[in-house]
C-alpha positions in Angstrom: 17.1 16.3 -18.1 13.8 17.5 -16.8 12.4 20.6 -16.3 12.2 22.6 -13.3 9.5 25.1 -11.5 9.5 26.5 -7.7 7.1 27.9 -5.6 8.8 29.4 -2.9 7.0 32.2 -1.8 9.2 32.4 1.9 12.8 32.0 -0.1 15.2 34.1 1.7 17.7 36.3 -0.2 21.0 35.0 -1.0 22.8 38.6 0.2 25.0 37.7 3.3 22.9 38.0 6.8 23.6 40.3 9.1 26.0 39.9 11.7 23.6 39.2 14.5 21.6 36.1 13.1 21.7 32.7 14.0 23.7 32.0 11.3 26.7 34.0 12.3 26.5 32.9 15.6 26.8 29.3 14.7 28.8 28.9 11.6 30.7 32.3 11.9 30.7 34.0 8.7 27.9 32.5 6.5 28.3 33.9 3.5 28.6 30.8 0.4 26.3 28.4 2.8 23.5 26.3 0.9 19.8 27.7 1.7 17.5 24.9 1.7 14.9 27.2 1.1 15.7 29.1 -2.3 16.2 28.6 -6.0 19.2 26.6 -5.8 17.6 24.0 -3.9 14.1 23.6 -5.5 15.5 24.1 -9.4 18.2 20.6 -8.4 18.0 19.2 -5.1 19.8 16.3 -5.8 22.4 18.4 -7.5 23.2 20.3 -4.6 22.9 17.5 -2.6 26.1 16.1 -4.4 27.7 19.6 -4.4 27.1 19.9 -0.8 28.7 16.2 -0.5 31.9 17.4 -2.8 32.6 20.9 -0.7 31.5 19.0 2.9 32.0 15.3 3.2 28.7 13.7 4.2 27.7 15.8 7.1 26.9 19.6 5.5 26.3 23.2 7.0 22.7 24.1 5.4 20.7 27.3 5.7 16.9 27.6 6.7 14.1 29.4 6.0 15.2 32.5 7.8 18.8 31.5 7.8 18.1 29.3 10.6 21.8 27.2 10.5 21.7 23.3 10.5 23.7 20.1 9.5 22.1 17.8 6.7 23.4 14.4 7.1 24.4 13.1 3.6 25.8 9.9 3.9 24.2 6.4 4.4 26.3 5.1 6.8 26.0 8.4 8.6 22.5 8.9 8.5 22.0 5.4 10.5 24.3 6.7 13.1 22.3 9.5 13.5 19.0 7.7 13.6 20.8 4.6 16.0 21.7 6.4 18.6 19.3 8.3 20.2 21.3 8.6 23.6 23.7 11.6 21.3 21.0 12.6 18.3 17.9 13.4 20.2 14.3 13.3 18.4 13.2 16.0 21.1 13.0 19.5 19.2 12.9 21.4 22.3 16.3 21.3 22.9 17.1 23.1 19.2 18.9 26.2 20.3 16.9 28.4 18.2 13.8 27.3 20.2 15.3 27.8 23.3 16.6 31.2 22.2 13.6 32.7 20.6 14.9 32.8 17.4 12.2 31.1 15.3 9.2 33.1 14.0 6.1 32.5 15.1 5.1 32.2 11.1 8.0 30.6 10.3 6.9 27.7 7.6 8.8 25.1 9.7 6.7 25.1 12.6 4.4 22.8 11.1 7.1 19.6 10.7 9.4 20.6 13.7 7.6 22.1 16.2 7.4 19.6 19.5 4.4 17.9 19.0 3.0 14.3 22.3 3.5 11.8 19.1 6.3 9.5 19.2 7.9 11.0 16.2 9.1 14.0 19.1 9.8 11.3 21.8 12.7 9.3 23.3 12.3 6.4 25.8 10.1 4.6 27.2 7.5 7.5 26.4 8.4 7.1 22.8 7.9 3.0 23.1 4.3 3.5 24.6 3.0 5.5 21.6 5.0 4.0 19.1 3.4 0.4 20.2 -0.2 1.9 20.2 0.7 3.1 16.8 1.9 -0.1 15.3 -0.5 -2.3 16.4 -3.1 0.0 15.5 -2.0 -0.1 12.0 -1.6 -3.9 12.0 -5.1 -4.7 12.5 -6.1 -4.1 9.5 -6.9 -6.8 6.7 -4.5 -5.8 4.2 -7.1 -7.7 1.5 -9.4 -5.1 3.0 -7.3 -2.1 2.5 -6.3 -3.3 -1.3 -10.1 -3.6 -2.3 -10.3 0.1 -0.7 -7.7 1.0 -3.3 -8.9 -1.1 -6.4 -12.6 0.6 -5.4 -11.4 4.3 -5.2 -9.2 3.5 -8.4 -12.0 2.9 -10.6 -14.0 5.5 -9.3 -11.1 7.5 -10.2 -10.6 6.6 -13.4 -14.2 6.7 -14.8 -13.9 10.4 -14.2 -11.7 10.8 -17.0 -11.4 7.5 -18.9 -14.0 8.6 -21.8 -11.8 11.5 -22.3 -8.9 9.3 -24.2 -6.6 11.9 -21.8 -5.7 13.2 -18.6 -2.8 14.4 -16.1 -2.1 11.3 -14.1 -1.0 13.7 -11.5 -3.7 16.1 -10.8 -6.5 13.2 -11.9 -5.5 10.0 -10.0 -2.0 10.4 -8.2 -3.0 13.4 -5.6 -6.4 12.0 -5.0 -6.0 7.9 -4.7 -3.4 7.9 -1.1 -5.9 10.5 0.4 -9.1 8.7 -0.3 -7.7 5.5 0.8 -6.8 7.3 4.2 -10.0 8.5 5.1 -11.4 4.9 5.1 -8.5 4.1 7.2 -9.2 6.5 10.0 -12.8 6.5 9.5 -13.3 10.2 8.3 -15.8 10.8 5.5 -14.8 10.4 1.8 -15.4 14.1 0.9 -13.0 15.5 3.2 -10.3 14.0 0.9 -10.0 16.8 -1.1 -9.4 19.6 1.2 -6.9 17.3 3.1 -5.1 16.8 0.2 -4.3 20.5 -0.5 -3.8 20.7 3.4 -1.3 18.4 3.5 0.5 19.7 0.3 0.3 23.1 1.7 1.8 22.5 4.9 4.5 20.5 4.0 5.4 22.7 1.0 6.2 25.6 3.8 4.0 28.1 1.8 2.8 31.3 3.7 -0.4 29.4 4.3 1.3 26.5 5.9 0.5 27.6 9.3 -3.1 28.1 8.6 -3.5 24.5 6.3 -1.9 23.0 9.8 -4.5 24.3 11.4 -7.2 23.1 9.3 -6.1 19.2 9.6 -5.5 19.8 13.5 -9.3 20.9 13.7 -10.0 18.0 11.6 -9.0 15.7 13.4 -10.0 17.1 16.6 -13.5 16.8 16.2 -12.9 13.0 14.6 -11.2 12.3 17.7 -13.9 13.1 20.1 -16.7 11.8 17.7 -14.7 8.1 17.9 -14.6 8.5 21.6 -17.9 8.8 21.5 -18.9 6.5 18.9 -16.3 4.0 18.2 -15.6 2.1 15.0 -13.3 -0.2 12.9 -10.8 2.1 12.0 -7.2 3.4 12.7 -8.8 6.6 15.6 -11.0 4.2 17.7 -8.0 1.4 18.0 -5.6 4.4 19.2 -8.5 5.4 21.3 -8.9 2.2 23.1 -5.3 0.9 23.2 -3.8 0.1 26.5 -1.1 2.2 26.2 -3.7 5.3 27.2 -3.0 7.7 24.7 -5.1 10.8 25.6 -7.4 12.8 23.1 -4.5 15.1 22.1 -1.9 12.2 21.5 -4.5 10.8 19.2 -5.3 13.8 17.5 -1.7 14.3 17.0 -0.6 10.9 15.6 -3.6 10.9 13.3 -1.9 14.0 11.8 1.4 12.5 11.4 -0.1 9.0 9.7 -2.2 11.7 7.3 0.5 13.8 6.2 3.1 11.1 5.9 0.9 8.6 4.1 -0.4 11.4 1.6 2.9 13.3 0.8 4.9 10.4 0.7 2.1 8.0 -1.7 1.7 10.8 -4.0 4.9 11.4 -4.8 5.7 7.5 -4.4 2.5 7.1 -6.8 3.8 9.8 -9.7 7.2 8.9 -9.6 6.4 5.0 -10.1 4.4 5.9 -13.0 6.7 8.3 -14.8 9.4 5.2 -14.3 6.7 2.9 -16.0 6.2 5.2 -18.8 9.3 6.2 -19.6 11.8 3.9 -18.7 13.3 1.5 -21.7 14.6 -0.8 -19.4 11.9 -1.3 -16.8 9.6 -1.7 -20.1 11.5 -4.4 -21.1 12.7 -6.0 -17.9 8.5 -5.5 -16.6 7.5 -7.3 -20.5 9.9 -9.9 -20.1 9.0 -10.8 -16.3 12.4 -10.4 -15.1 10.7 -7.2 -12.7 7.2 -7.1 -10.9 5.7 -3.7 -9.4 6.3 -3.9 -6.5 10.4 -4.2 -7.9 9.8 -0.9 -9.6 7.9 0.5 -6.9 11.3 -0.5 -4.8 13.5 0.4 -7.6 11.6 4.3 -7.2 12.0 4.5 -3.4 15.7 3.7 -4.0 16.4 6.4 -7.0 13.6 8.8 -6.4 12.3 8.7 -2.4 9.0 10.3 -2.0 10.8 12.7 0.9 14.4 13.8 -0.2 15.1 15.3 3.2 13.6 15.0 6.7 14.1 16.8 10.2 15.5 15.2 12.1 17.2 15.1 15.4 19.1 17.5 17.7 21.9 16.8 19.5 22.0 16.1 22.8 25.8 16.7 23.8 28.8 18.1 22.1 29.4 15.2 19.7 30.7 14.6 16.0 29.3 13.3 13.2 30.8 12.5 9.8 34.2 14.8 10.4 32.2 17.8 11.5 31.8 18.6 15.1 28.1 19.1 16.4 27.1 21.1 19.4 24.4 20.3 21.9 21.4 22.2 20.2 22.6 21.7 16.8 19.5 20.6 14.3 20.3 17.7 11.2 18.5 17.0 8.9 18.1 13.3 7.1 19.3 13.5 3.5 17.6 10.8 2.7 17.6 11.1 -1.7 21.5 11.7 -0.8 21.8 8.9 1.3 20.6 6.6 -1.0 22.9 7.9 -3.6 26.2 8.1 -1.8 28.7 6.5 -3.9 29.7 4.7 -0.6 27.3 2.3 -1.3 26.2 3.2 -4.8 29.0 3.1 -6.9 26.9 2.4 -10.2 23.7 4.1 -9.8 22.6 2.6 -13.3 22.9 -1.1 -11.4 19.1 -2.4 -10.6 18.5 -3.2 -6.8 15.5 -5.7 -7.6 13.9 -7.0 -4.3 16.5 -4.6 -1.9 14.7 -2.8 0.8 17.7 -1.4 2.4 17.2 1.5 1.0 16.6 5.0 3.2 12.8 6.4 1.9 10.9 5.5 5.1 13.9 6.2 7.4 15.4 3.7 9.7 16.0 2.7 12.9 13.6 2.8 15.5 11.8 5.7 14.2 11.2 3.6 10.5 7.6 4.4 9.1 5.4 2.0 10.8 3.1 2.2 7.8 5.1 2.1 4.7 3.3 -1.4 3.9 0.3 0.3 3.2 2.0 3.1 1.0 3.2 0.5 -1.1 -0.1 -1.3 -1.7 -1.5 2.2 -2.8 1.1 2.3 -5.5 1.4 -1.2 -6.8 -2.0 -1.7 -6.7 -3.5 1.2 -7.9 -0.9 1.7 -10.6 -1.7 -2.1 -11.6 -5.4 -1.3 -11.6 -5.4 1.4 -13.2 -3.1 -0.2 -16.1 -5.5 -2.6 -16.5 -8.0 -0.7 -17.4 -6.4 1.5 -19.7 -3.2 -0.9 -21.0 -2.3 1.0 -24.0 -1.6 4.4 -21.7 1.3 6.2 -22.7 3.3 9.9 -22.3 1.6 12.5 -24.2 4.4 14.7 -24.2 8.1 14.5 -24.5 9.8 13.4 -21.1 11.9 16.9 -21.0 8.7 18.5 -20.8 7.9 17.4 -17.7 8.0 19.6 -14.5 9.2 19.4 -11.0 8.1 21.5 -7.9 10.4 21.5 -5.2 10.4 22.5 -1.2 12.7 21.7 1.0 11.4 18.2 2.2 9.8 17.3 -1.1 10.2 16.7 -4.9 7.5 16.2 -6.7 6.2 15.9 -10.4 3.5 18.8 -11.4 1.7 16.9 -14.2 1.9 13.5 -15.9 0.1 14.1 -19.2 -1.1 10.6 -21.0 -3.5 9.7 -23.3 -4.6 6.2 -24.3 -7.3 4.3 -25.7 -10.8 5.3 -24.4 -12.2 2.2 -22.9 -15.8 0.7 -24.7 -18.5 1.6 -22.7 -20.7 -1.1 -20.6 -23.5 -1.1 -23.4 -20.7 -1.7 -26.1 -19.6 -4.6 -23.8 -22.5 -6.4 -22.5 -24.1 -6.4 -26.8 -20.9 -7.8 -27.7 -20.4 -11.0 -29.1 -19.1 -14.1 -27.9 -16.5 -13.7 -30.1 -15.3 -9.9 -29.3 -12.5 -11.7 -26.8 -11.8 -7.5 -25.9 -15.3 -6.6 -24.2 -15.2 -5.4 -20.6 -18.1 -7.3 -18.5 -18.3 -5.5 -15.3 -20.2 -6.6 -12.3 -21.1 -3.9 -9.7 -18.4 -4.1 -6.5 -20.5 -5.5 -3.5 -21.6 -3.1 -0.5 -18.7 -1.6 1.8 -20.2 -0.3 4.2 -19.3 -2.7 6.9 -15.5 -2.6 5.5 -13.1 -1.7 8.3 -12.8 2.0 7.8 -15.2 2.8 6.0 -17.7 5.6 7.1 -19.1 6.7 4.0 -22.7 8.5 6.2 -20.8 11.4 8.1 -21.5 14.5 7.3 -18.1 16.7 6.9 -16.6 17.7 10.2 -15.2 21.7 10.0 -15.5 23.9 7.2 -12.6 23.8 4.7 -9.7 26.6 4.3 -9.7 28.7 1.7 -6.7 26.1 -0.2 -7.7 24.7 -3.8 -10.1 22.0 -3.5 -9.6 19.9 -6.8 -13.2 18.8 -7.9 -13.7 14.7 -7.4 -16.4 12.7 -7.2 -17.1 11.6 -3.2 -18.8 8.3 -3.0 -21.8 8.6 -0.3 -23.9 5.5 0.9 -26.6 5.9 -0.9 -24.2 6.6 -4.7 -23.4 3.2 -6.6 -20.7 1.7 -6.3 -17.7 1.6 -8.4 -17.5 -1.9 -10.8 -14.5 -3.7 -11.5 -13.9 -6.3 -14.7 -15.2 -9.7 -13.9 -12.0 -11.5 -15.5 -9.3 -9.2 -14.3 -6.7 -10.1 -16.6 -2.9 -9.3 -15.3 -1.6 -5.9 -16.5 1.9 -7.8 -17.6 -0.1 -9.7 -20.5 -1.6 -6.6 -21.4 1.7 -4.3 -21.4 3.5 -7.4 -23.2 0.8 -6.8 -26.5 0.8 -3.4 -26.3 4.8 -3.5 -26.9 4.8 -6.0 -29.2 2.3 -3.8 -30.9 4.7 -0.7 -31.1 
């Protein structure tokens, strides 16, 4: 079993609220309810999840930050009921009752993910079918050969930051910086506000006491890219929103560029770290990967199945007195998609030690209408950069015992802190290009050819607003006049490589 660490700087105390609360007005007495925000939940999630599950059945009373009372929908079969029928299980937060009642801080850390926001994510209807088409076929204009040479680029640049080393913390060096990178070029922002987004985005959706003001930071963000691409339009994710017959004013932009950001970073880091700790670690997908009986995109499906990059989303509010897995839901009532839980419920997973190659059934984008419109490119971050980045360093392993590793925990997300390995620093280009024609090991590289007309790419702006005062990790920000990143002129499949390297050990 792994390790655990928190930081919940907003937990609530686990002493009994007071009468007048939300809590006791909803749920009666309180005291023994679950708090989603609070040691219990960030030390185990899925533990409590399957406590919860025992006590409850697969509809739960939960506690919020605040003790803010809500339902978290455990079950799988449960969970599509909630997101399949919109006419009962609204996606319109206005209607919570703690909105309507003034009973939500104005600095409560939830604001940021459930306050009503013009994207389609906060929409029913036929309003919710207008955006939600400008947003799809926005996404689907890109060349997905396009988007993978983005990742392969940003991966090597990546990794010659730390590949002379011998060792580095796939988590902090590669995983938190590749999905981020990658989205800039997608929405046409420059690369060196990848950085600053990334802590944004972790910030916000952690539900830190700086949440509120890292929200702010990507809204202003994207603000000003939103009016410099209505201005000056390019080939990128903000000017196809911005000239899409659906309409969508400068705000709706703004706002669905902040839900593609936060979604496609949060969710491809952790998709991204989880993927490789399975790689590392795992006996079986070792042999099963060596052997050819699993690709990686199967492990990369196997992850999202046993480990999904968001363990619990809000969610939907009920629009009328209804019921819902045995428990009875008022109008006003708030659930929240258990969506690790859901793809664990013995329902449907009686054996969670049974593979699932090739199934996509699983829960990790959601479902239903509302079902990530770009999970397509979150996978092609993850099996592509993970099989880039195991090419170039093919003998990388776990530099620490697998107990050792850490966890940080919120109440959306689970997420590994570090990913320690170390491997075989790579020969340098001089090494390669003196080398024999015998010396069958020597990297040739060729320089990767000019991106700048790339869809996406807008590698001359300046940066846009000045960043918050969140960590910035240092990384190197390619600009149009730096060289570009090389890649090995006979790319050799990973799988051969990973096959010697076992047979080695």
């Amino acid at each position: 079993m792994t390790a655990s660490s928190f930081h919940q700087p907003r937990t609530t105390s686990a002493s009994e609220p007071p009468p007048g609360c939300p809590a006791h007005a909803r749920f009666g007495n309180p005291d023994g309810l679950a708090r989603l925000f609070g040691p219990e939940a960030a030390e185990d999630p899925m533990g409590l999840y399957e406590r919860l599950r025992a006590r409850h059945g697969p509809v739960a009373p939960v506690l919020l930050d605040g003790d803010l009372p809500a339902w978290i929908v455990l079950g799988y079969r449960e969970i599509l009921e909630v997101v399949g029928t919109p006419s009962r299980f609204s996606r319109d937060s206005r209607i919570w009752r703690w909105f309507r009642e003034g009973k939500v801080p104005q600095n409560s850390p939830l604001l940021p993910m459930i306050a009503w926001q013009p994207v389609c994510l906060f929409l029913d209807g036929e309003e919710r079918h207008r955006l939600r088409l400008a947003l799809n076929e926005s996404l689907e204009r890109f060349n997905r050969r396009g988007i993978r040479r983005h990742i392969t680029r940003f991966t090597h640049q990546l990794v010659d930051d730390f590949a002379a080393r011998g060792e580095a913390d796939l988590a902090d060096d590669f995983a938190e910086h590749l999905p981020m990178l990658v989205m800039t070029q997608l929405l046409g922002m420059p690369d060196a506000y990848g950085p600053q987004l990334v802590e944004a985005s972790r910030d916000m959706v952690a539900g830190t006491e700086t949440s509120v003001a890292s929200n702010d930071f990507i809204v202003d963000t994207l603000q000003q890219l939103t009016r410099r691409k209505r201005e000056k339009p390019g080939d990128d994710v903000t000017s196809w929103l911005l000239e899409h017959s659906s309409k969508l004013t400068d705000e709706e932009v703004w706002n669905h560029l902040r839900v593609i950001l936060i979604a496609a970073n949060e969710t491809t880091v952790n998709l991204l770290k989880s993927t490789l700790r399975m790689v590392l670690t795992d006996p079986r997908c070792h042999a099963s990967l060596a052997g050819g009986q699993m690709t990686l995109p199967d492990v990369v499906e196997q992850v999202l199945w046993s480990e999904p990059p968001l363990m619990t989303i809000p969610g939907r509010w009920a629009a009328v007195d209804t019921e819902v897995g045995g428990q009875k839901i008022e109008a006003g009532d708030m659930l929240l998609l258990g969506l690790g839980a859901g793809n664990h419920d013995p329902a449907i997973r009686p054996d969670l030690s049974v593979p699932l190659h090739g199934n996509r059934s699983h829960l990790a984008f959601s479902s239903g209408p509302q079902e990530c419109p770009g999970q397509d490119i979150g996978r092609a971050i993850a099996d592509t950069g993970i099989d880039t980045l195991l090419t170039r360093l093919p003998d990388l392993q776990l530099s620490v015992p697998e107990e050792e590793l850490h966890w940080q925990s919120g109440w959306m997300t689970r997420h590994l802190t570090s990913l320690p390995v170390k491997f075989t620093p790579p020969r340098s280009d001089a090494s390669a290009a003196s080398a024999g024609p015998g010396d069958t090991d020597a990297e040739v590289r060729r320089p990767l050819q000019d991106t700048a007309d790339t869809p996406g790419l807008d590698a001359g702006n300046e940066p846009l607003v000045q960043a918050p005062s969140v960590r910035a990790p240092s990384v190197r920000a390619p600009s149009a006049s730096a060289p570009t990143a090389a890649v090995p002129t006979a790319r050799a499949s990973w799988w051969d490589s990973l096959k010697a390297w076992l047979h080695r050990r």
